[in-house]
N, C-alpha and C positions, 0 to 999 in steps of 0.2 A: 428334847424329843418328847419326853412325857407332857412338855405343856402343851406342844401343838399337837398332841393325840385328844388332851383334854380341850382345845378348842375347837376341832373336828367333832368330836362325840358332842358338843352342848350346840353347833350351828345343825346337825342332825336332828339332837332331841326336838332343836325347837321349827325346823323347817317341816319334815316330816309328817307330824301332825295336820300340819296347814294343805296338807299336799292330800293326804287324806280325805281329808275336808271338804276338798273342791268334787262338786258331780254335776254334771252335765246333764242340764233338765230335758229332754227334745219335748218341742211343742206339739201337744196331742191332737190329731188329726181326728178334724168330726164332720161327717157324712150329713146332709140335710134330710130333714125328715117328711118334707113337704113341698110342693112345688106349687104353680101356677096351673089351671086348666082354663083356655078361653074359649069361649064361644062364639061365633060372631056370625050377623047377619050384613048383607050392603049391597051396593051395587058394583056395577064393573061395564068398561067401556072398551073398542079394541076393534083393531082392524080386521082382525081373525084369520086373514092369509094375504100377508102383503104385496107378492109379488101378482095375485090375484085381485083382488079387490083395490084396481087403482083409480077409481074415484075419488075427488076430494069428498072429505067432508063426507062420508058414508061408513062411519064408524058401528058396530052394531052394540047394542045397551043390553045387559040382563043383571042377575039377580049373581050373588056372590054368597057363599058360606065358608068358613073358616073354623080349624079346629087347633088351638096353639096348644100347645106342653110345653113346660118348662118356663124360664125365664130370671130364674132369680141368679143362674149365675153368665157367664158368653154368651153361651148358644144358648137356641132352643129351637125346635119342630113345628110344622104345619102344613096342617092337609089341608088341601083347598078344592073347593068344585064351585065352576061356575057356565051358567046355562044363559045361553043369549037368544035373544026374540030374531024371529025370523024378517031375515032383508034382501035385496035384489042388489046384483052387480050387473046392470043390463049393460049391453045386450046379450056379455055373454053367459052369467048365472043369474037364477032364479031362484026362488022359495028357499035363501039361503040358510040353513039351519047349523049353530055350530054349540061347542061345548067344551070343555077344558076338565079335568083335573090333574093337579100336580102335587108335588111333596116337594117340600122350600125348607131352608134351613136361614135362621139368621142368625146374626154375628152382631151383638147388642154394646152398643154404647149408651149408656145415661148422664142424662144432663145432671149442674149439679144440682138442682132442683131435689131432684127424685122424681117428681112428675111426669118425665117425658122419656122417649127413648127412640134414638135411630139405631136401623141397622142394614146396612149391607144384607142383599137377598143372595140366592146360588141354589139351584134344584134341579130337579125335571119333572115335567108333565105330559100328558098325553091328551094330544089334539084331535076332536072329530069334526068334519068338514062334507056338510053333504048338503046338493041342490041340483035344480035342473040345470043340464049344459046344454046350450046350445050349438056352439064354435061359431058362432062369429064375434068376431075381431079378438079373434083368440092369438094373445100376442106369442101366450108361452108356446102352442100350436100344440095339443092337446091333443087334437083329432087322429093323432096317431097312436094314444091311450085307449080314449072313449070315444063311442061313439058319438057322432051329434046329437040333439032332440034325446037324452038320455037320462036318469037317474045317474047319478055318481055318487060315491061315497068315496073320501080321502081321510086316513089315518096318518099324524105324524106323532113321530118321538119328539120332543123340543127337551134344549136344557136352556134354562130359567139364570137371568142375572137382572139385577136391579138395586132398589133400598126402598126404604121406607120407614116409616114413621106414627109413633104411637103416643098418647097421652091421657095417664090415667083420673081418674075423680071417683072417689069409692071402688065401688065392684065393678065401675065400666070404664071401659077404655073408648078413643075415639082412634081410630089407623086409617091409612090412607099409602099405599103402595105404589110404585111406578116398575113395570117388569118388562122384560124383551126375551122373548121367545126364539132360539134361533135351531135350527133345523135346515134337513137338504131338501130344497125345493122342487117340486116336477117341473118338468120340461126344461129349465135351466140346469139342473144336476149339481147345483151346488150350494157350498154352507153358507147360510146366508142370514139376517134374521128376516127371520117373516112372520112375527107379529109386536104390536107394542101396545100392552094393557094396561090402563089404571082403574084400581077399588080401590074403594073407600065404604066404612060402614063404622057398626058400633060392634063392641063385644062385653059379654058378660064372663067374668071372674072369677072363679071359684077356687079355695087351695084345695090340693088334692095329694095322697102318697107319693113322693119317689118310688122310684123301683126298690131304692134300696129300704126305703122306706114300708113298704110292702114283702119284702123278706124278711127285714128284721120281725115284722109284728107277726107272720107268719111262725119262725121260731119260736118269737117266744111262748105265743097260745101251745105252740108243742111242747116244750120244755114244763109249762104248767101241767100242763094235764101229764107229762111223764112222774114229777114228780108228786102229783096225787093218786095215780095208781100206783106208785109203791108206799 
């Protein structure tokens, strides 16, 4: 009895120790203190309302601006506006004038390069649509809206799906977008897509605060000046 008390107490003294011993490190989590801000200027191409504008080949062209955040990790934001030159769906619009903005989000894959990046698009934007109507050969039959020979103005809500694709060199990147606008149409009454856009342009690069990054430095200029007034 007394031997296997004393080999009990020496597998103790020396397991013990070791058991002690062991601590569980968890890996410390850290915040970015920096992000991506893009700028970007380009063009953009687009049917502008498709159940409307059924001509081939009468695409309207304008000018594109883009504002990205973020990027260094999945996501990241973008406000976009873009203003198109005025065009004719004869016979039945005229002095077509339309305009877009929206907020997109994308969902970033990178090549393994590092250079490049796709990503799956998802947003909404808000569609303005205005020209002279005439009704005729007005398929959606309209003239139960507007009057014929009239000014019209058409607002729609669209939610935004697409991808697109980026590639950087220095501080500029080069992008290039495909998106589909879908929306409930007048005079059909239903969800449909009614338009399909492509831009492309360049952007300028800048890093800039996270939010979090932006708090923190906030605190700390407080915490300084706290503890120099006492």
């Amino acid at each position: 009895m007394k031997s296997v008390f004393i080999i009990v107490l020496v597998v103790l003294i020396t397991t013990v120790p070791q058991f002690a011993q062991v601590r569980v490190v968890k890996p410390v989590k850290t915040k970015a203190l920096t992000t991506r801000l893009g700028l970007g200027l380009g063009g953009a191409g687009s049917v502008l309302y498709l159940s409307r504008n059924v001509k081939e080949n009468n695409e309207a062209y304008g000018f594109h601006l883009s504002m990205v955040y973020g990027g260094t990790k999945l996501f990241r934001g973008i406000l976009e506006y873009t203003q198109y030159k005025t065009i004719d769906i004869s016979p039945t619009w005229f002095g077509v004038k339309a305009s877009t903005i929206e907020m997109n989000m994308h969902i970033i894959a990178r090549f393994s390069e590092g250079k490049a990046i796709f990503y799956p698009i998802f947003g909404l934007s808000y569609n303005l649509f205005s020209g002279f109507y005439t009704g005729v050969r007005d398929y959606l039959n309209l003239s139960t809206m507007y009057e014929d020979n009239s000014d019209v103005m058409t607002k729609w809500l669209g939610f935004n799906a697409g991808a697109g694709y980026e590639y950087f060199f220095k501080r500029f990147s080069f992008f290039a977008d495909y998106k589909m606008r879908m929306g409930v149409s007048e005079g059909y009454n239903e969800f449909n897509i009614l338009d399909v856009c492509l831009s492309a342009g360049l952007r300028v690069n800048l890093k800039v605060p996270t939010l979090y990054g932006l708090y923190r430095g906030t605190r700390s200029r407080y915490t300084l000046k706290t503890e120099a007034n006492n």
